[in-house]
N, C-alpha and C positions, 0 to 999 in steps of 0.2 A: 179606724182611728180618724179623727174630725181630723181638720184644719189647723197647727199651729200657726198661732199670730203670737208677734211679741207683748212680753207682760202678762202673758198667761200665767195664771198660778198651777205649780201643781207641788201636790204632800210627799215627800220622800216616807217609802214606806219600811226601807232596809237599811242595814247596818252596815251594806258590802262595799259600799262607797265609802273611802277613806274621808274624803273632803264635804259630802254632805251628813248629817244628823238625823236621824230617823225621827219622825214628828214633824221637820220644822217644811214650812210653806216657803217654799222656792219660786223667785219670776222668771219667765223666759226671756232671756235679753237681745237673743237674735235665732232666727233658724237659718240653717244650711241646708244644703241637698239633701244631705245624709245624720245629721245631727240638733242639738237642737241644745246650745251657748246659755248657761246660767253661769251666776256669781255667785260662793260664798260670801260669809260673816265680814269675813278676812277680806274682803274683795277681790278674791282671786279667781280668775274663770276657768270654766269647766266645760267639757262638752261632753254630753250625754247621748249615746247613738236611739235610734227610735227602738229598739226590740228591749233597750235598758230603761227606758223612757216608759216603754209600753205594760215593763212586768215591774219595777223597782218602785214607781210613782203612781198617783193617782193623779187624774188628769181633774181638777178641781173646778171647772166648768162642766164637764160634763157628770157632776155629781146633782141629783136633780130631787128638787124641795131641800136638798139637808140645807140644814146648818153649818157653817164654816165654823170652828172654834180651835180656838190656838191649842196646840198639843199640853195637855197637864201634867206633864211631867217636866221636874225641874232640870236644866240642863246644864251639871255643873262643868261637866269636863268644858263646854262650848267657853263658858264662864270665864274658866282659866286662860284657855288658848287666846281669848280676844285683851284679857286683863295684860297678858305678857306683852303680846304685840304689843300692845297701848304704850305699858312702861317702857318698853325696849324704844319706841319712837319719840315718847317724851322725851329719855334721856339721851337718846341722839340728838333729837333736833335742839331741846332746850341747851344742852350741854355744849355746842356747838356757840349757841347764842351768848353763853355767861362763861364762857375757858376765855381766860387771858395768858396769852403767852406760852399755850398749850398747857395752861394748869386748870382743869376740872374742878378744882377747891378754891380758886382767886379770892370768887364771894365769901366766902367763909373766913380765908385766912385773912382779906382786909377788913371786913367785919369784927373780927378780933382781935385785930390792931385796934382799930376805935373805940369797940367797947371794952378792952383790956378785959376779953375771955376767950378761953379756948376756940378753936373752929367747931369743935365739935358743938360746945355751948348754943354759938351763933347760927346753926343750922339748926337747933332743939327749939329755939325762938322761930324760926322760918315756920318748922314746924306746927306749932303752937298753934296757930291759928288756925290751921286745918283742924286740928286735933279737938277746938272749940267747935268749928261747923261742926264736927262728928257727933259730937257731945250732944248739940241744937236737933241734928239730927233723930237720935236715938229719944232726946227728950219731947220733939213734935209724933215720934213714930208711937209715945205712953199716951199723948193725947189723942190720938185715930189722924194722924195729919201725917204722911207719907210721902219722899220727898219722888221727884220727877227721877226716870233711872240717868236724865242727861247728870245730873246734880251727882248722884250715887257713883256714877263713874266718873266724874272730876275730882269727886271730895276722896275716895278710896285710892284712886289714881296718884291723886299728889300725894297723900299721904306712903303708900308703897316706894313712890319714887324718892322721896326725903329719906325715908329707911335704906334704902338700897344707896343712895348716897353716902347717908351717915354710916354704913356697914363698910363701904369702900373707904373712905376716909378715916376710919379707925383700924380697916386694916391695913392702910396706907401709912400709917401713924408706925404701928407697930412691927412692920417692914423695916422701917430707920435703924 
């Protein structure tokens, strides 16, 4: 076994790892004595000992003429677990930012004071305009015009989050 140096790539090649993906190209982010510290998706680190390193991965420098090519298989489970994370910190951190008075619905219920409609109404408007990107979306994707995945995961992102909003405040409603 060469030399690990940090930033090395290598391919996870198994499933037995709970926290890595089979397919996906993993960087070395530090070696130890005995191990040898990558991050997931999730940014959460990992140490990998070198006999798990040595049979579980492929060591992607020492792969010699190939071709690197991203794994072709689509990885929905990954998909999910990063989409939740995502929503789950939006709605902390944003929900933090817009709660008056420890009320998570503030915006909605002064919003429907001024424009004499419901909260739930005033959140379908918030809505809305994600729901229009989506739309621009789906209609650039008819044209061969495919957005950035930065775009994809903002525009799904907020949209999920307004849902998960709007679901809480109409079971909040129906709590009363």
């Amino acid at each position: 076994m060469r030399e690990i140096k940090n930033y090395d790539k290598y391919l996870c090649k198994t499933s037995s790892f709970s926290n890595f993906i089979k397919g996906n190209i993993y960087e070395a982010l530090a070696v130890t004595r005995c191990s040898v510290c990558f991050m997931d998706a999730l940014g959460q680190i990992y140490y990998v000992d070198f006999e798990d390193l040595q049979t579980d991965f492929t060591d992607l420098q020492e792969v010699k003429d190939a071709e690197i090519v991203a794994p072709n298989h689509f990885d929905f489970d990954n998909i999910v677990k990063t989409t939740l994370n995502d929503i789950e910190n939006l709605l902390v951190v944003k929900g933090k930012e817009y709660r008056r008075n420890n009320n998570v619905f503030h915006n909605f219920e002064v919003g429907a004071n001024i424009a004499n409609q419901t909260p739930e109404r005033v959140l379908n408007g918030f809505l809305l305009k994600h729901l229009i990107s989506y739309n621009d979306i789906l209609n650039d994707i008819e044209e061969g015009k495919y957005p950035s995945k930065e775009l994809i995961q903002e525009k799904f992102n907020d949209i999920i989050t307004y849902f998960v909003i709007q679901k809480a405040q109409i079971l909040n409603r129906t709590e009363k």
